[in-house]
N, C-alpha and C positions, 0 to 999 in steps of 0.2 A: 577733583582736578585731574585732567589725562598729565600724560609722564610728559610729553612738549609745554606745556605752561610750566611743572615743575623744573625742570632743564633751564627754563627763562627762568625763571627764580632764582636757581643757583649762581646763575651764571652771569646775570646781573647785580644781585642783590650779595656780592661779593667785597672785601675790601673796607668794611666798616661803614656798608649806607649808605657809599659814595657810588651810586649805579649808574649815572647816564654820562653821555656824553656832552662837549659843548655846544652851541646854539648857534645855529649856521645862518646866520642876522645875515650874508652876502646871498645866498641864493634859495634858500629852501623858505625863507622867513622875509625878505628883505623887503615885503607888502605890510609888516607890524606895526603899524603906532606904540613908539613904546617911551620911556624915558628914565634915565640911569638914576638910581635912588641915592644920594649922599646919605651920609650918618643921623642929620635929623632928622630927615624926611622916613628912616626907613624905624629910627627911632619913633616917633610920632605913630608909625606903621604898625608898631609894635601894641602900643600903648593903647590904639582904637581900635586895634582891629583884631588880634590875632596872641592878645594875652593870651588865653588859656592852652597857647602851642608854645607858646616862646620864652616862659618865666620857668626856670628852676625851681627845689623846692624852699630855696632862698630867696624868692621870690625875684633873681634878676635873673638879665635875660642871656640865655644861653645861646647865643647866635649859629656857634657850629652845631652845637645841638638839632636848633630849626631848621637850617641847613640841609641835615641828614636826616630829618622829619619829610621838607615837602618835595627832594629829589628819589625821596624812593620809592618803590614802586607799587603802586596802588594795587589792594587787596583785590580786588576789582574793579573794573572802570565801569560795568553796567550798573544800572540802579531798577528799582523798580516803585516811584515815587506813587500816593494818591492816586494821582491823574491821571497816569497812564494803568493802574488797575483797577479804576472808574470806565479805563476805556477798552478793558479786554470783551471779548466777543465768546462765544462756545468755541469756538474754530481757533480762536489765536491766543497770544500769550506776550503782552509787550513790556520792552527796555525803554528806558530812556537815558543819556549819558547827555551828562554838562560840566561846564565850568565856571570859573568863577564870573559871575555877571558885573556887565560894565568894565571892573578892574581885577587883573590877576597880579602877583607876584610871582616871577619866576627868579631862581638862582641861574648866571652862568657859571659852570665849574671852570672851563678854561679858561675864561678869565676874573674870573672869583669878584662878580659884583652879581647886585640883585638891580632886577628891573621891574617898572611899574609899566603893564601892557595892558591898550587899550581891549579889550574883548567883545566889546557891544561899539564897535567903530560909529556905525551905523545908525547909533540909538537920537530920538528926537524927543518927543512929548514925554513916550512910554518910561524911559529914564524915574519919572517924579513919582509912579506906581510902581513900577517894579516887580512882581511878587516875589523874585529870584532873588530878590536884597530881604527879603522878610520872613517873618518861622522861621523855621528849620534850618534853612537856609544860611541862617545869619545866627541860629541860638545853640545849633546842635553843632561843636566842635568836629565832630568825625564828620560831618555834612561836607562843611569847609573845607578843612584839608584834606578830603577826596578828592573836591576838586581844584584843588590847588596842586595835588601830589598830580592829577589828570594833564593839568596844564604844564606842568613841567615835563612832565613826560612825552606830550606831543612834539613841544621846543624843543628840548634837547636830542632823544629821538625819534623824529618822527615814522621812521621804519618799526623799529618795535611798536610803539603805538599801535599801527596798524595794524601788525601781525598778533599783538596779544587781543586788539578788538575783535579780528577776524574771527581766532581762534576760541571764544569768548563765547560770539554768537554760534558758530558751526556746533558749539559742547550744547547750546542750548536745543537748534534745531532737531539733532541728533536723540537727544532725551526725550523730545515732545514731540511722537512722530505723530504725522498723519494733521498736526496743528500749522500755523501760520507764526513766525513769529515776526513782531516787527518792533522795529528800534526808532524813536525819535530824536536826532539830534537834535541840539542848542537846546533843551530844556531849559538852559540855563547857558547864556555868552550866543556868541554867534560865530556862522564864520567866518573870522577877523584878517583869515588869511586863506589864500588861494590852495596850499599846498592842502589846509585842512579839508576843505571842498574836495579836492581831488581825491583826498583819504576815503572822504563820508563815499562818494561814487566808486573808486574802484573796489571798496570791500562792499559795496552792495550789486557790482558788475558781476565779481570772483563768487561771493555765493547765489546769484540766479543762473549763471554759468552752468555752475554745479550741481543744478536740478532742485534745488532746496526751497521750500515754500518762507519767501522771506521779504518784506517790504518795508522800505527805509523811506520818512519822512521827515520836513525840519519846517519851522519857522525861521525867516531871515529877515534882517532890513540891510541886507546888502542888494545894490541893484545890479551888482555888474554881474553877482550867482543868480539873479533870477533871468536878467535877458541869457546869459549860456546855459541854464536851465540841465537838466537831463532826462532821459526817456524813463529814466527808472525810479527816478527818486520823485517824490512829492513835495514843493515847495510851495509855503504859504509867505506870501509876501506881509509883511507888518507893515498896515497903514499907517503907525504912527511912528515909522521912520525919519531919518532927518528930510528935509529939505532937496540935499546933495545929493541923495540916495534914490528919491522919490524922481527925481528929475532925471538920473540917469537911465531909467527904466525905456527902453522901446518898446516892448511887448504889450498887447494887446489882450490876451487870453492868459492872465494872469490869476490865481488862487487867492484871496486877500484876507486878513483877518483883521478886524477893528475894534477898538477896546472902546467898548460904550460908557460913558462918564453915567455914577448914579442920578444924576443931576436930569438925566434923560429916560430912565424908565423907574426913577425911586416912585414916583405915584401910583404905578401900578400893581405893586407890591404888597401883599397884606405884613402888619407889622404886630408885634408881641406886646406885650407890659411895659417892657422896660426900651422899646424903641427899635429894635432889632426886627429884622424880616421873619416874619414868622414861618416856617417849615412843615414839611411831611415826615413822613415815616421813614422815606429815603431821604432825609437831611437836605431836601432842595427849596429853595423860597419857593413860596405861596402865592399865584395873582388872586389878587381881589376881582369879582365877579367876573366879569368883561373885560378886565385888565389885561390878559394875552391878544385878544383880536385888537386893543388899545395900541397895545405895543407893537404888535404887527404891519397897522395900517401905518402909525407914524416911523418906522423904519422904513417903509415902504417909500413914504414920499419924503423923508430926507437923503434918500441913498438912491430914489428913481431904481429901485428895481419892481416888479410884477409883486403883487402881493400875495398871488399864491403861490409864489415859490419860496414863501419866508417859512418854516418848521421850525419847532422846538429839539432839541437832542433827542429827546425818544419820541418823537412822530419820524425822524430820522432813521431811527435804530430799527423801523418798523416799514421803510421804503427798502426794496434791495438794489442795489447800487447801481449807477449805469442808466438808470431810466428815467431822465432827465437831470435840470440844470436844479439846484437847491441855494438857498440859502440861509443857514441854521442859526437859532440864539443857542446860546450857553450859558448859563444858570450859572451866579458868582458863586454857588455851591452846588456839590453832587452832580453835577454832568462829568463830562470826559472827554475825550479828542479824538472821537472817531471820524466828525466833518474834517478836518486838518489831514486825514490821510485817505478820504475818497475824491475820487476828483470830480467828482459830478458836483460836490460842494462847492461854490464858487466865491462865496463870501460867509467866515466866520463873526460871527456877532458874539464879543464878548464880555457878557457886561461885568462890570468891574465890580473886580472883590471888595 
């Protein structure tokens, strides 16, 4: 850790845990969906969702306690999940940073209530799958309130946020010279607010600025970040956005990812003993004979694109980029998200977990 994060440390993490500031709901935030949590509601909050942070070892709940749990300041905000080192390259080395999906809890300290915020504004069908509500996600304690400690940190301040993510990626680039590294936001939440957008673009403006080999992409189902778009950043629009969302959209040359229901390529699958998709050596489901060209042609003529520009993830990993237009499936196991940050990729095929 260089001596400027340790400084941040001190210097916020001062005062008994009580590190940020309050939540500027009038102008930095004032695009939130959010709603003020009373005592049962935050009770109830407790009880489903976030026992194993919130109970003493008297088994009740220690509110100041939690308090000073999810307002302090995250050990780190980068992660490095599965999928994104499913999706590493020789050349690179990727991050991925999220928060809490659909709904986060944030405290505000100045005025000493907690709020229930929307994070997935955007969300439509994809809402009822999830994976960001599932595993790990939802089983592994330290998962949660990373991104829960992440989401507070944004709201309350969003200056530091930025300068500790900056600084975060630049130690990384720094370490790994001569690689690529690149960060995916909304692994997990989206961006639910304008000011977050502006964070994810000017800390990937300041290090390509900087001469530093570094590429930032996201999935959103926000329409109004995809029509203002940016030069720099990759976004992948989620087809299964709402309604509101899909309609605000002007753009024409859009990135799009769509979550294929098993209900649409389960037959082409080979399956095990016990009913499961049966796999490789690299953990990825198996087609049954003819099953890929099966499932190629009929995405083909449900989605009206060209059929030979439909590829697997690694018939992908095996094109170099730039030379022409694709459009990839992705295996509910063992691929990766390398279509989602080229942009010759035009549409992500992903079939569900």
């Amino acid at each position: 850790m260089n001596s400027n994060r340790i400084r941040l440390y001190e210097m916020m993490n001062r005062a008994g845990g009580m590190p940020l500031d309050e939540i500027d709901w009038e102008n930095d935030f004032s695009d939130v969906s959010k709603t003020c949590m009373n005592p049962d509601e935050l009770l109830k909050y407790f009880n489903e969702i976030l026992t194993n942070h919130a109970l003493n070892p008297d088994k009740r709940i220690d509110v100041n306690g939690f308090i000073a749990q999810i307002t302090k300041i995250p050990h780190e905000v980068l992660s490095q999940n599965k999928k994104i080192q499913n999706s590493e390259l020789a050349n690179e080395i990727g991050y991925n940073i999220g928060i809490p999906a659909l709904f986060g809890l944030v405290y505000d300290i100045e005025n000493k209530k907690f709020y229930k915020v929307s994070t997935c504004p955007g969300a439509g069908s994809c809402a009822k799958v999830c994976y960001a509500r599932k595993g790990n996600y939802v089983l592994l304690p330290a998962v949660s309130m990373k991104q829960t400690r992440i989401l507070n940190l944004l709201l309350n301040d969003p200056k530091l946020f930025e300068q500790i993510l900056f600084e975060e990626l630049k130690n990384a680039i720094v370490h790994n010279p001569g690689k690529t590294i690149t960060l995916r936001f909304n692994d997990a939440g989206d961006f639910f607010a304008k000011r977050f957008f502006q964070i994810s673009k000017d800390i990937t403006q300041n290090l390509l600025n900087a001469g530093y080999k570094f590429k930032s992409y996201a999935y959103t189902k926000m329409g109004d970040v995809i029509n203002i778009g940016d030069p720099n950043m990759i976004l992948n629009f989620s087809d299964d956005a709402s309604k509101l969302q899909k309609d605000k959209i002007t753009r024409t040359d859009i990135k799009t990812s769509k979550i294929i229901p098993q209900t649409f390529f389960d037959e082409f699958l080979e399956k095990n003993d016990r009913g499961r998709y049966a796999t490789d050596a690299q953990g990825k489901p198996m087609f049954k004979g003819n099953g890929l060209n099966l499932l190629k042609e009929k995405l083909s003529k449900e989605f009206n694109v060209p059929l030979d520009s439909i590829v697997t993830y690694s018939e992908l990993l095996n094109i170099p980029e730039g030379n022409g237009n694709y459009n990839v499936i992705v295996m509910p196991k063992g691929d990766g998200d390398v279509g989602a940050r080229r942009n010759d990729v035009k549409i992500s095929f992903l079939l569900q977990h």
